[in-house]
Structure formats: structure tokens, C-alpha cells
HTML snippet that shows the backbone in 3Dmol.js (N, CA, C, O; Angstrom):
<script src="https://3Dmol.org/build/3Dmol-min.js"></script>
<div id="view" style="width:600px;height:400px;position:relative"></div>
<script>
const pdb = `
ATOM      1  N   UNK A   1     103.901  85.069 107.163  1.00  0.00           N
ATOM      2  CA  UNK A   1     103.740  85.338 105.755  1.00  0.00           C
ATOM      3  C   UNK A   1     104.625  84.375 104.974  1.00  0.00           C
ATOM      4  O   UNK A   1     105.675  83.937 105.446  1.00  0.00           O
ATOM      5  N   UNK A   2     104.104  84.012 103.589  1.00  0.00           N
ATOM      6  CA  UNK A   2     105.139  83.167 102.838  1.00  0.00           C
ATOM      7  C   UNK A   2     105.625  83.753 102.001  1.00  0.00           C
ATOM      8  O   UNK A   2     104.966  84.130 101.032  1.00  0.00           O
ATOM      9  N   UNK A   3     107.009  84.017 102.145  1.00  0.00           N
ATOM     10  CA  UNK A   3     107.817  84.595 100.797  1.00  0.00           C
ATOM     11  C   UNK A   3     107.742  84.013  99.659  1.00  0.00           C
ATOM     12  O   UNK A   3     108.045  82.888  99.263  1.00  0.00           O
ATOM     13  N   UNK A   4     107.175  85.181  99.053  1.00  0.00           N
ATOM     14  CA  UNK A   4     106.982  84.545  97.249  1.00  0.00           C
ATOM     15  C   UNK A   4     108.153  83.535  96.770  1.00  0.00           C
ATOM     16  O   UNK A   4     107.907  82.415  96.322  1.00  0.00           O
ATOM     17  N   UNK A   5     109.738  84.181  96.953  1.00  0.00           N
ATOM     18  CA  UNK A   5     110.663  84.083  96.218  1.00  0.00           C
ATOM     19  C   UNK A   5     111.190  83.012  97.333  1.00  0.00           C
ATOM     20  O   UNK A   5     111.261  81.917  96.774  1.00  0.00           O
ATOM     21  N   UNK A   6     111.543  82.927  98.558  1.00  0.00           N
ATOM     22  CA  UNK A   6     112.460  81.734  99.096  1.00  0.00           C
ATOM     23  C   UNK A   6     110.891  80.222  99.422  1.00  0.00           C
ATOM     24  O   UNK A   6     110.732  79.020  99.633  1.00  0.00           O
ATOM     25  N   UNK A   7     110.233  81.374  99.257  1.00  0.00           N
ATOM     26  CA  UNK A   7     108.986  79.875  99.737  1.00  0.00           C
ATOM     27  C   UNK A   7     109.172  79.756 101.065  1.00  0.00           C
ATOM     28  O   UNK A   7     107.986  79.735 101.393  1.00  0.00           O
ATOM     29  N   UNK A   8     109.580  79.692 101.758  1.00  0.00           N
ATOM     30  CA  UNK A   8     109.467  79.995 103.802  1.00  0.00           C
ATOM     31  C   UNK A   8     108.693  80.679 103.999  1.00  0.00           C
ATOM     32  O   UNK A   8     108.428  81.631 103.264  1.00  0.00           O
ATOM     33  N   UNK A   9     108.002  80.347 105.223  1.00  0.00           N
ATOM     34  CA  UNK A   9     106.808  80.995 106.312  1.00  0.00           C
ATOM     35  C   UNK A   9     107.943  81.851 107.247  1.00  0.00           C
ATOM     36  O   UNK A   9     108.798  81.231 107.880  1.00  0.00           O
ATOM     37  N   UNK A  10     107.874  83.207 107.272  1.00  0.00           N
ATOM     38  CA  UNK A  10     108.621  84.030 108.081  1.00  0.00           C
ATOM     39  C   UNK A  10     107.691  85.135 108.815  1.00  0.00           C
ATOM     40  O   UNK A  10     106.538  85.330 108.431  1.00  0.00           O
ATOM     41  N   UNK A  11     108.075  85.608 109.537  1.00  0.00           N
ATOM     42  CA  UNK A  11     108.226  86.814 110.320  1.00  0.00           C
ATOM     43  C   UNK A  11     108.530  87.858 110.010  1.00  0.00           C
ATOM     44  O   UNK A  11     109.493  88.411 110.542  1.00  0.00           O
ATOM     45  N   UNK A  12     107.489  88.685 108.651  1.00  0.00           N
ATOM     46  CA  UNK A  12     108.264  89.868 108.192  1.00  0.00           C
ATOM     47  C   UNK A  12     109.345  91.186 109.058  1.00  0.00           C
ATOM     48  O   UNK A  12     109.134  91.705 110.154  1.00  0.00           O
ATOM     49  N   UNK A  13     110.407  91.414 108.173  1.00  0.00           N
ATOM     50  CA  UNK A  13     110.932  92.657 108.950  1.00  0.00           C
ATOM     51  C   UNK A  13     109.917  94.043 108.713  1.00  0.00           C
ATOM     52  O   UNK A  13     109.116  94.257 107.802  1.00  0.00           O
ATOM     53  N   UNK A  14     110.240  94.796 109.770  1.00  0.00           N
ATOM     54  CA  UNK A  14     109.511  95.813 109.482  1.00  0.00           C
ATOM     55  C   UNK A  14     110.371  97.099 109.310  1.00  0.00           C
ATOM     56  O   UNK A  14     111.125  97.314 110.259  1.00  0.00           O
ATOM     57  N   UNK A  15     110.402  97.826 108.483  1.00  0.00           N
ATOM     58  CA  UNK A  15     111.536  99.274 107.982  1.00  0.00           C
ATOM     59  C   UNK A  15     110.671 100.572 108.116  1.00  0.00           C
ATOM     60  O   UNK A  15     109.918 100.807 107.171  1.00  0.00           O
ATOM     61  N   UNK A  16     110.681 101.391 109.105  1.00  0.00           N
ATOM     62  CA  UNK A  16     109.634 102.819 108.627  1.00  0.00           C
ATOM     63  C   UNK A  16     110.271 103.777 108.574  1.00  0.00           C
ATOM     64  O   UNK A  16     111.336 104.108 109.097  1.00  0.00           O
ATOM     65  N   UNK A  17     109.170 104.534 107.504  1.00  0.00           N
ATOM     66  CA  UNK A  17     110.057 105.660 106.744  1.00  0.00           C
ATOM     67  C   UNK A  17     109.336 106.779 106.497  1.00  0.00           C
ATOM     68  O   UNK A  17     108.282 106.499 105.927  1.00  0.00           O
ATOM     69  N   UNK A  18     109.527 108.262 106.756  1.00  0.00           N
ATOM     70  CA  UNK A  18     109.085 109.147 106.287  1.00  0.00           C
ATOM     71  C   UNK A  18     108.124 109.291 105.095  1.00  0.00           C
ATOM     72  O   UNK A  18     108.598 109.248 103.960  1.00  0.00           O
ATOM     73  N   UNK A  19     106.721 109.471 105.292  1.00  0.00           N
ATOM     74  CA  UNK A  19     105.571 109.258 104.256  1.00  0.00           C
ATOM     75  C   UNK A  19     105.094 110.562 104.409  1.00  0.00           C
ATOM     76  O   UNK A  19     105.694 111.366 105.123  1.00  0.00           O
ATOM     77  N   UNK A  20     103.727 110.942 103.603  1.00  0.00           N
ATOM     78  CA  UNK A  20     103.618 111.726 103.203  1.00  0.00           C
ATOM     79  C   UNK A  20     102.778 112.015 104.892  1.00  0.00           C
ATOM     80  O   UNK A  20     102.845 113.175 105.298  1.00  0.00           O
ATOM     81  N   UNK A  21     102.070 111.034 105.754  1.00  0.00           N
ATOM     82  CA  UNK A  21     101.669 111.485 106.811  1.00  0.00           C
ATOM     83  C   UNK A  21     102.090 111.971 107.972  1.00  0.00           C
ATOM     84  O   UNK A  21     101.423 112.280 108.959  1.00  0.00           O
ATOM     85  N   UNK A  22     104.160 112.062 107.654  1.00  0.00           N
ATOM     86  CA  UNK A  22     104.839 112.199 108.852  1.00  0.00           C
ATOM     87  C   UNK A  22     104.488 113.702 108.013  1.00  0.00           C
ATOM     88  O   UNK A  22     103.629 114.485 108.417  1.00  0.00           O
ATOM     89  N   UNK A  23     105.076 113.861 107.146  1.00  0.00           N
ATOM     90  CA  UNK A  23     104.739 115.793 106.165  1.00  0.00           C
ATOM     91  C   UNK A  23     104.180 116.281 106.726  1.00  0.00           C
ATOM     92  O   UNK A  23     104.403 117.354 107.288  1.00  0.00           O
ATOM     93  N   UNK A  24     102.754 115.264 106.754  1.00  0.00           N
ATOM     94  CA  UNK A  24     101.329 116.647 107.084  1.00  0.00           C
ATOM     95  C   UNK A  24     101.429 117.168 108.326  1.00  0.00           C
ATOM     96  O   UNK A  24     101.323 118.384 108.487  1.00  0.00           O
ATOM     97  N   UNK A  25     101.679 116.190 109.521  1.00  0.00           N
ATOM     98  CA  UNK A  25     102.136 116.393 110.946  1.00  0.00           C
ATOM     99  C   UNK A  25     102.967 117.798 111.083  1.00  0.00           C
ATOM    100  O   UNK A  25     102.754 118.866 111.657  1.00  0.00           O
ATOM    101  N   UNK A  26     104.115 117.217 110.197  1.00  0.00           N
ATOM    102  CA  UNK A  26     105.088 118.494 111.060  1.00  0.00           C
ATOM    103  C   UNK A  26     104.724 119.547 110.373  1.00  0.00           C
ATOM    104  O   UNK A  26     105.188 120.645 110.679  1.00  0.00           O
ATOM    105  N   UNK A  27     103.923 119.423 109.429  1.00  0.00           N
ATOM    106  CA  UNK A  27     103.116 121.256 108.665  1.00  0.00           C
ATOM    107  C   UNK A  27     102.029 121.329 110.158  1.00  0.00           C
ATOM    108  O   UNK A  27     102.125 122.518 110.460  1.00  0.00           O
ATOM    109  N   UNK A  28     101.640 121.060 110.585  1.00  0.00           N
ATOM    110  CA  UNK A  28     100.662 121.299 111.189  1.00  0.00           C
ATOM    111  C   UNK A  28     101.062 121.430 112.518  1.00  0.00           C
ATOM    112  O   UNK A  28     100.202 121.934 113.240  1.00  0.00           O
ATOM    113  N   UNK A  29     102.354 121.055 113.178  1.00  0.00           N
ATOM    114  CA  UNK A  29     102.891 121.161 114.688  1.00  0.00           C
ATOM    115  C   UNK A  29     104.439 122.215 113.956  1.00  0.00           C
ATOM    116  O   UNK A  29     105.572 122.095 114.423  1.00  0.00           O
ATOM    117  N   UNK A  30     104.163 122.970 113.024  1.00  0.00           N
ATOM    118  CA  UNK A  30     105.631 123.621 112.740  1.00  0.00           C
ATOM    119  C   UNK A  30     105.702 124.906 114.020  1.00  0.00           C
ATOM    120  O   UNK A  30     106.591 124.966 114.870  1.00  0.00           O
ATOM    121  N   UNK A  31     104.925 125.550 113.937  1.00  0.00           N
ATOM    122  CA  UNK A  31     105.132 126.519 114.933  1.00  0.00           C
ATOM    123  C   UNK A  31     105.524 125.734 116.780  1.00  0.00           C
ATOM    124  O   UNK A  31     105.957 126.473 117.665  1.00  0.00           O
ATOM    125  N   UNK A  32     105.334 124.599 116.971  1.00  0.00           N
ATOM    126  CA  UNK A  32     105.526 124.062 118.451  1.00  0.00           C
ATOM    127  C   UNK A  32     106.847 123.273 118.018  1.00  0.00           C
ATOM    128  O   UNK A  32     107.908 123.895 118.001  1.00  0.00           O
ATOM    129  N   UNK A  33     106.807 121.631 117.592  1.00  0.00           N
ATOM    130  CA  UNK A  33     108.168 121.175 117.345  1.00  0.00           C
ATOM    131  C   UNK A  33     107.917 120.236 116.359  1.00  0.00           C
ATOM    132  O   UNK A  33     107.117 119.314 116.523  1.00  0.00           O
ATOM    133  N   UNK A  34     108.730 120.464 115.062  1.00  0.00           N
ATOM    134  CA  UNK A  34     107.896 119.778 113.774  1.00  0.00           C
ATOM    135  C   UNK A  34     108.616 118.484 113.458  1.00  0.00           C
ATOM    136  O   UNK A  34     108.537 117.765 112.463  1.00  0.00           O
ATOM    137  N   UNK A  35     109.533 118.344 114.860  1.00  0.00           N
ATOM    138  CA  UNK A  35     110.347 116.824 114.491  1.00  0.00           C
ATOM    139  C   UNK A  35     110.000 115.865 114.820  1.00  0.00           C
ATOM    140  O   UNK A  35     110.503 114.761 114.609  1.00  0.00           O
ATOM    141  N   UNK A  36     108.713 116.244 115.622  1.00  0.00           N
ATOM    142  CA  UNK A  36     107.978 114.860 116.845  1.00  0.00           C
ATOM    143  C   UNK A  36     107.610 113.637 115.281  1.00  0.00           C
ATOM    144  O   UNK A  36     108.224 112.585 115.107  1.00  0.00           O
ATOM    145  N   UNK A  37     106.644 114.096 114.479  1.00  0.00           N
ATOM    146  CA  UNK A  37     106.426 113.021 113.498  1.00  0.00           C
ATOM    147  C   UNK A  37     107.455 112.302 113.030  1.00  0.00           C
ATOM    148  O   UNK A  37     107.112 111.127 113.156  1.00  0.00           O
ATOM    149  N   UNK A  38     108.677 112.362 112.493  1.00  0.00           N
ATOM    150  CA  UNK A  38     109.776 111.746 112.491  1.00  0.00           C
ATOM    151  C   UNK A  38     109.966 110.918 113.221  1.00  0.00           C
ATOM    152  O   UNK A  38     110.272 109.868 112.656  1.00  0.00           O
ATOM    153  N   UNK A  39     109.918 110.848 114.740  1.00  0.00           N
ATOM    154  CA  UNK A  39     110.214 109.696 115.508  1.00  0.00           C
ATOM    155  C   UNK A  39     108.826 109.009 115.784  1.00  0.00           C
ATOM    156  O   UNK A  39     109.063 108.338 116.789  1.00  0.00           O
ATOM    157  N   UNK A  40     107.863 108.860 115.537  1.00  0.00           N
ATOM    158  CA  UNK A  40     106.822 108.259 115.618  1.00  0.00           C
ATOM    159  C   UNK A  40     106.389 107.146 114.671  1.00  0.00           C
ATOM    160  O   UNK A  40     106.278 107.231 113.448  1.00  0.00           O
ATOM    161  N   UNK A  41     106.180 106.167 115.390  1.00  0.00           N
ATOM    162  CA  UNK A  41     106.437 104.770 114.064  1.00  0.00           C
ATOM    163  C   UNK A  41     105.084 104.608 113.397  1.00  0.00           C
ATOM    164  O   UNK A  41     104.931 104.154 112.263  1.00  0.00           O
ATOM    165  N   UNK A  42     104.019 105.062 114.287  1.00  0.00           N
ATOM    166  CA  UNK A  42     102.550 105.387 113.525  1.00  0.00           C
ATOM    167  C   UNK A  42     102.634 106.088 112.528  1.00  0.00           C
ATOM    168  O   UNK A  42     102.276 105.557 111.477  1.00  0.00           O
ATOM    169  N   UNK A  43     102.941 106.974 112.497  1.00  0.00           N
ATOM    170  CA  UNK A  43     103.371 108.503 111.352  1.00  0.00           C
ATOM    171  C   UNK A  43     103.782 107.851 110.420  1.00  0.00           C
ATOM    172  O   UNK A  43     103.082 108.030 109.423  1.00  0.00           O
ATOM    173  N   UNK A  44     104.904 106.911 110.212  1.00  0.00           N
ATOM    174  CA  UNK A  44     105.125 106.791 108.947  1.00  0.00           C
ATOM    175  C   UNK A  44     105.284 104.995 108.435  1.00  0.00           C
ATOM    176  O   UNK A  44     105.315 103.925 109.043  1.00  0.00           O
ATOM    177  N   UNK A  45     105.371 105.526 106.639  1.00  0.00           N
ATOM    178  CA  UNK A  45     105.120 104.059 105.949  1.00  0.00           C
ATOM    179  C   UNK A  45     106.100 103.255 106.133  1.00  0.00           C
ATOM    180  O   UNK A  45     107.306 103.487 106.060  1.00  0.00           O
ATOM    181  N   UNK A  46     105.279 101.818 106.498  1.00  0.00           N
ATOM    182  CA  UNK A  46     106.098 100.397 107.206  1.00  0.00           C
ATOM    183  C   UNK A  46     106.142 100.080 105.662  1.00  0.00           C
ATOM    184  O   UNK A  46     105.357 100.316 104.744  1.00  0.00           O
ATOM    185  N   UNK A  47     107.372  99.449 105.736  1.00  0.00           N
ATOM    186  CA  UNK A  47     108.398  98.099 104.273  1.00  0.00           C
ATOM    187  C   UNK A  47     108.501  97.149 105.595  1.00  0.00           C
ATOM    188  O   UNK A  47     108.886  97.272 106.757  1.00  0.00           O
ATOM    189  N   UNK A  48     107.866  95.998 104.658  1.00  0.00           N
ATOM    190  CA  UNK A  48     107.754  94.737 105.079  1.00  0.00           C
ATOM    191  C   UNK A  48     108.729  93.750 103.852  1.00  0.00           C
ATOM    192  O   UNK A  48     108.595  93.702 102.629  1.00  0.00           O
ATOM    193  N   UNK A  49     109.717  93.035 104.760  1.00  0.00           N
ATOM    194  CA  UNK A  49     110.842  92.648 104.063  1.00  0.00           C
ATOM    195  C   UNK A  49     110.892  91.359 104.632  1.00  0.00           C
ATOM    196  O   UNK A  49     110.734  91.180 105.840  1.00  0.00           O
ATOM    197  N   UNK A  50     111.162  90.198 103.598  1.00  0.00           N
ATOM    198  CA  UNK A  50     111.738  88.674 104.236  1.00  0.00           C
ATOM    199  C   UNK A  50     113.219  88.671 104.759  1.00  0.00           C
ATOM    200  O   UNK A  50     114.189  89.199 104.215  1.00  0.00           O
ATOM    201  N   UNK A  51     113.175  87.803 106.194  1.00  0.00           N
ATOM    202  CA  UNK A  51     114.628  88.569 107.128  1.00  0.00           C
ATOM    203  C   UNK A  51     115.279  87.419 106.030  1.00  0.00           C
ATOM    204  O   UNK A  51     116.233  87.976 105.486  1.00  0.00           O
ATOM    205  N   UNK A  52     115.157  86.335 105.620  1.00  0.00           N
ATOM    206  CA  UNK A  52     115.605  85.267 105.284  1.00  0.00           C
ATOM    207  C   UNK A  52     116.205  85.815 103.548  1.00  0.00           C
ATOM    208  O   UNK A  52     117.386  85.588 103.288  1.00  0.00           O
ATOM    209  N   UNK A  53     115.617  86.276 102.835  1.00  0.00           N
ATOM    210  CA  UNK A  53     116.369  86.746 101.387  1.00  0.00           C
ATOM    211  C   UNK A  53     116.040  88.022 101.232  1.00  0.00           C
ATOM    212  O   UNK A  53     115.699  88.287 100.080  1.00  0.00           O
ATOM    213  N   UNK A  54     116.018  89.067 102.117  1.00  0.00           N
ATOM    214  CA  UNK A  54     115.667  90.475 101.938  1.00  0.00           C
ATOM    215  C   UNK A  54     114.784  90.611 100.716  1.00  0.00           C
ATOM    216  O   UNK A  54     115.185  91.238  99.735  1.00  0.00           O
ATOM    217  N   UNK A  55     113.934  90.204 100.742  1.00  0.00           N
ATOM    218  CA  UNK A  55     112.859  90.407  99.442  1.00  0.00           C
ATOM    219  C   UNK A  55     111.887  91.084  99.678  1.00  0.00           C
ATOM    220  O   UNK A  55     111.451  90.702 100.764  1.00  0.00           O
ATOM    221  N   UNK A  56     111.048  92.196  99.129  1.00  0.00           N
ATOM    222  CA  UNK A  56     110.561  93.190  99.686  1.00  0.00           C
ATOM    223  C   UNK A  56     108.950  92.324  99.654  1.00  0.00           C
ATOM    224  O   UNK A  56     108.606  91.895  98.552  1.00  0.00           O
ATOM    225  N   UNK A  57     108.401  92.188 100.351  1.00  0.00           N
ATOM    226  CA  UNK A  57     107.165  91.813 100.515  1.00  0.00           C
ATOM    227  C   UNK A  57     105.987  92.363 100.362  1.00  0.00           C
ATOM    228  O   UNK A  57     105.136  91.812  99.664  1.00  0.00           O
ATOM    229  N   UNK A  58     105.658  94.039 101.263  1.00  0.00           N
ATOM    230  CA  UNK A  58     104.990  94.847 100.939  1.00  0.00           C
ATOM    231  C   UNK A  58     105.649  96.213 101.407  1.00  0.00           C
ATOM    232  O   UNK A  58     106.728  96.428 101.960  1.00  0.00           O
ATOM    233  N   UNK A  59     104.494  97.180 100.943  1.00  0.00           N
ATOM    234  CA  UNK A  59     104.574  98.467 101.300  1.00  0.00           C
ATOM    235  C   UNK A  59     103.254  99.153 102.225  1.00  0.00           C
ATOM    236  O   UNK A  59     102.130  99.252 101.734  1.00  0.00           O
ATOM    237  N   UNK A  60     103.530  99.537 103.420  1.00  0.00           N
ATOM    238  CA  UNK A  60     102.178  99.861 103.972  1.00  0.00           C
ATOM    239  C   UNK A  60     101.883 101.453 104.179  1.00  0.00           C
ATOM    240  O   UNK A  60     101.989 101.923 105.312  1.00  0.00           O
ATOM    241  N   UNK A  61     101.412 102.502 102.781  1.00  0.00           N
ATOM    242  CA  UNK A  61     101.603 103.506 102.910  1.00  0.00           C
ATOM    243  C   UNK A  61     100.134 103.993 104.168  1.00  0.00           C
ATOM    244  O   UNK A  61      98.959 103.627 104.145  1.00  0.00           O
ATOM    245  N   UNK A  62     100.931 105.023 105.248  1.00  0.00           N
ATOM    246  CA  UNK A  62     100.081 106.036 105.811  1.00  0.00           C
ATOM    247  C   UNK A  62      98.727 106.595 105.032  1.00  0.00           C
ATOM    248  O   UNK A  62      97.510 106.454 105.152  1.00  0.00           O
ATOM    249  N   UNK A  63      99.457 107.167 104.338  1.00  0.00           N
ATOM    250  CA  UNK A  63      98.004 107.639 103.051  1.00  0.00           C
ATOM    251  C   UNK A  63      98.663 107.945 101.914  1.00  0.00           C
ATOM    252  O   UNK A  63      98.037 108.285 100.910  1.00  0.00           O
TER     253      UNK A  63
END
`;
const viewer = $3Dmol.createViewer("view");
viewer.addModel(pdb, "pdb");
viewer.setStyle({}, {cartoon: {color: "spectrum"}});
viewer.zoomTo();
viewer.render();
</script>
């Protein structure tokens, strides 16, 4: 990808974070164990960041 702001071709970082699809999970596994979505990197929304000027690139929401 090319960072808008440094202009370099990089290798975005990738950051994931609790979205609204890790939520629905653990409503729906609450009675068994509602923490599994939390550690699951599918489950939740990736931040795509330049490693080179931490500039946020995108956001890839779950839903």
C-alpha cells in the first residue's frame, strides 16, 4: 500500500479490536464461554496503520 502522507510503498500494520461482531458472538455463546470472541482475530475490526509514520490508513469494520 502507499501511504498517503510519507509517500512509501509499505506493509500495512495490522491492530484488532473489539467490534460490534466480537458483541454478537459472546451474546450468543454467553451461557457456554463468552470470552472465546475476544481472542479471535476474525471476530474483530482490523486498523491498518503505516509502520513507517503511524498514519492510520484504514479501518476494516466486521459489520
Amino acid at each position: 500500500v502507499a501511504c498517503p502522507k510519507c509517500h512509501q510503498t509499505v506493509l500495512s500494520k495490522v491492530n484488532y479490536s473489539a467490534g460490534l461482531l466480537t458483541y454478537l458472538f459472546c451474546g450468543g455463546l454467553f451461557l457456554c464461554c463468552c470470552l472465546i470472541p475476544f481472542c479471535v482475530d476474525r471476530l474483530r475490526d482490523a486498523k491498518h496503520t503505516c509502520p513507517t509514520c503511524k498514519t492510520e490508513l484504514g479501518v476494516y469494520k466486521r459489520l
